[in-house]
TIFITI-167374 format. One line per 3 residues: number of its first residue (from 1); their letters; for each residue x, y, z of N, C-alpha, C. Coordinates in nm, 3 decimals, decimal comma, padded with zeros to 5 digits, always signed. Layout:
NUM = A = X/Y/Z/X/Y/Z/X/Y/Z  ...
REM end
This chain:
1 = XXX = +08,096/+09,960/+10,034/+08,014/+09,987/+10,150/+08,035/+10,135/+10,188  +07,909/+10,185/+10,219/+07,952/+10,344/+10,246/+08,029/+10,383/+10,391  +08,102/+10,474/+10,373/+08,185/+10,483/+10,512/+08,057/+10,504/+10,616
4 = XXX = +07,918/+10,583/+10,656/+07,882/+10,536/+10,764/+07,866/+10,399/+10,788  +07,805/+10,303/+10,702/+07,803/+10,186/+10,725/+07,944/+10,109/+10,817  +08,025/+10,146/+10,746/+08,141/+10,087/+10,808/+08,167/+10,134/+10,897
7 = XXX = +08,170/+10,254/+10,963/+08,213/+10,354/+11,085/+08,094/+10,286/+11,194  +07,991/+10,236/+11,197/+07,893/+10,160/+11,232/+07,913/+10,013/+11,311  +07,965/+09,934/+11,201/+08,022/+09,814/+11,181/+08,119/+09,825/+11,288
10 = XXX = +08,227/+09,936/+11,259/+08,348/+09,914/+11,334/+08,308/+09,938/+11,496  +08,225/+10,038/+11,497/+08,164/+10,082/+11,651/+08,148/+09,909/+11,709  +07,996/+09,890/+11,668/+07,955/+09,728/+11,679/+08,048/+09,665/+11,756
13 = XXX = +08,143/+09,637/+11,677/+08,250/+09,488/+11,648/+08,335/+09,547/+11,801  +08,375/+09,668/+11,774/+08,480/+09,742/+11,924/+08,360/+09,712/+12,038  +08,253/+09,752/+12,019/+08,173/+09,762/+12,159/+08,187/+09,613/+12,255
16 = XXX = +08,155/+09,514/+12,135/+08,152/+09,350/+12,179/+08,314/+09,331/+12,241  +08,409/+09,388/+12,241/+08,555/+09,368/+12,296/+08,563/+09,396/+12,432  +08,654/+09,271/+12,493/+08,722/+09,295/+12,602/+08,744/+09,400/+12,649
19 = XXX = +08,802/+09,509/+12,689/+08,866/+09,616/+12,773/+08,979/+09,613/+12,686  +09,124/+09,498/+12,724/+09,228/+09,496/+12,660/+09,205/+09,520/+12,504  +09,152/+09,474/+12,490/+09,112/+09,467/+12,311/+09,121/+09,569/+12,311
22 = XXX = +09,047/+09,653/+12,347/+08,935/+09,821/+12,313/+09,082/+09,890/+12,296  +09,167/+09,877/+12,372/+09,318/+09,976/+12,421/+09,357/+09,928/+12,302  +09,365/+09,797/+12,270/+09,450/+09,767/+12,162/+09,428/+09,827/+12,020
25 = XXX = +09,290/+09,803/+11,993/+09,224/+09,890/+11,874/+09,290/+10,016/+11,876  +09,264/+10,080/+11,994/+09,332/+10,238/+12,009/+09,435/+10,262/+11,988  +09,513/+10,155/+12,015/+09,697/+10,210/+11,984/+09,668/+10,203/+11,847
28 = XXX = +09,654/+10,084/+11,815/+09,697/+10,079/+11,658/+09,591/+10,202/+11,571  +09,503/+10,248/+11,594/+09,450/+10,348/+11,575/+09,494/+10,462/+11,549  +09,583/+10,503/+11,655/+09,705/+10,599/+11,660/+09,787/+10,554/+11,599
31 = XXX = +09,885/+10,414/+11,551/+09,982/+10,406/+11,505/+09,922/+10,449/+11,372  +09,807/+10,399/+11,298/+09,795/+10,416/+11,199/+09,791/+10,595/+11,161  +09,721/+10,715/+11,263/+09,781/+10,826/+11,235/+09,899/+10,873/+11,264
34 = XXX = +09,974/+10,809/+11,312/+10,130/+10,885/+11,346/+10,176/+10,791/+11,252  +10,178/+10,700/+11,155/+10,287/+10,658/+11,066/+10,294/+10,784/+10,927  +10,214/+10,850/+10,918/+10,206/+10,924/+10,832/+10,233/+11,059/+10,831
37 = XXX = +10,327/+11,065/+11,022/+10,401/+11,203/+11,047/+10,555/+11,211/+10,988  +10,609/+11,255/+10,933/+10,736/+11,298/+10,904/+10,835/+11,276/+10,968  +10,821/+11,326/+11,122/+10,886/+11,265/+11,221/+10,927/+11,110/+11,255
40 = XXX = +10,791/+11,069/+11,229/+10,809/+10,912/+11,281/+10,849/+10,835/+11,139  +10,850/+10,903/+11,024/+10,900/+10,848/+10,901/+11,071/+10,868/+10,956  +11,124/+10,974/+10,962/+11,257/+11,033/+10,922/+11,290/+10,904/+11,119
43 = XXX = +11,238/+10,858/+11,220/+11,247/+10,764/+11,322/+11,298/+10,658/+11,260  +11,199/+10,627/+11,218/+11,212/+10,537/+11,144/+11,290/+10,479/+11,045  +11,310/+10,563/+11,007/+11,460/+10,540/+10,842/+11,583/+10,547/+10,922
46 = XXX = +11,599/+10,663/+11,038/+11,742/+10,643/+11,115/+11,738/+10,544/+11,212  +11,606/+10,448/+11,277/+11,666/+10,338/+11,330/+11,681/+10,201/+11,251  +11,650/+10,234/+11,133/+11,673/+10,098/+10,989/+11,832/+10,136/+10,980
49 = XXX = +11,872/+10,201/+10,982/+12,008/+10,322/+10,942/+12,090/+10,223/+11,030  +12,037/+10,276/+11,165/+12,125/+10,199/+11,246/+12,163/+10,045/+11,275  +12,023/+09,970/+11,270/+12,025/+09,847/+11,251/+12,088/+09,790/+11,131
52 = XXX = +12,064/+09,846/+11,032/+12,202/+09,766/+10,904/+12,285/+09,729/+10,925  +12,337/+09,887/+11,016/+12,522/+09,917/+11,065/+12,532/+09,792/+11,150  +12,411/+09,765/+11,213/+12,531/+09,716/+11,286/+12,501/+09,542/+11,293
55 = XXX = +12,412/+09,526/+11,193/+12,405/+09,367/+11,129/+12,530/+09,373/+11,056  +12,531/+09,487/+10,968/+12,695/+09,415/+10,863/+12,794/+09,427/+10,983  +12,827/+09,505/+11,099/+12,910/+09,458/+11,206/+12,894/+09,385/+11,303
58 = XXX = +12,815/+09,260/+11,269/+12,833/+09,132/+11,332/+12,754/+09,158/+11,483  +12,675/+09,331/+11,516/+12,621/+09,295/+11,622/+12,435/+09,256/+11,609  +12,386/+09,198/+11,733/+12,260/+09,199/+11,725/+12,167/+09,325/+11,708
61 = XXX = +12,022/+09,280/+11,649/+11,951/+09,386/+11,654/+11,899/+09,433/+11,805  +11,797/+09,540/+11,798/+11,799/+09,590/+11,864/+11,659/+09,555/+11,938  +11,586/+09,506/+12,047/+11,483/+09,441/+12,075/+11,401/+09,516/+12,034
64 = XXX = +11,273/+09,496/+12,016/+11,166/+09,567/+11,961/+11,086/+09,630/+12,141  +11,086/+09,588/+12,232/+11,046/+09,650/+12,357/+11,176/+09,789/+12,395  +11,299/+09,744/+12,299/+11,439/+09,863/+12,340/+11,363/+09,997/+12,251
67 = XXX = +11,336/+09,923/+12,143/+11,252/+10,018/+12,043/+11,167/+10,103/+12,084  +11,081/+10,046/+12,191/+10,952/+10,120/+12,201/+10,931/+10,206/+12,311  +11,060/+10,212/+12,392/+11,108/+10,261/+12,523/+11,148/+10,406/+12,470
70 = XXX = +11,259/+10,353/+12,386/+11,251/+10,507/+12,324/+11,191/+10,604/+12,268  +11,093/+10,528/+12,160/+11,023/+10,643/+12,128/+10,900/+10,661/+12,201  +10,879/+10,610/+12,323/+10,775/+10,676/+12,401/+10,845/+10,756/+12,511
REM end
């Protein structure tokens, strides 16, 4: 399918959404361009880093809302 078609499609399908939805599309929108920053790679690998440490030392992980506090 040619990308206008689809860039089309996707408009469409977002327009028919809730409000909440619409935000939601948007984050993940953004997540999908910031996973491919350097930064949020090299984030990313040092909070896997940390979470290993401290599964092989018997503590819990780390909540995923503790997660998201920080890096916003």
């Amino acid at each position: 399918m040619p990308v206008t078609l689809l860039k089309e499609k996707l408009m469409e399908d977002i327009a028919s959404l809730p409000e909440k939805k619409i935000k939601d599309v948007i984050d993940f929108v953004e997540y999908l361009k910031l996973k491919e920053d350097d930064w949020f790679i090299a984030f990313v690998n040092k909070r896997s880093s940390i979470a290993k440490k401290q599964r092989r030392a018997g503590r819990k992980f780390t909540k995923l809302e503790d997660l998201q506090k920080e890096y916003r």
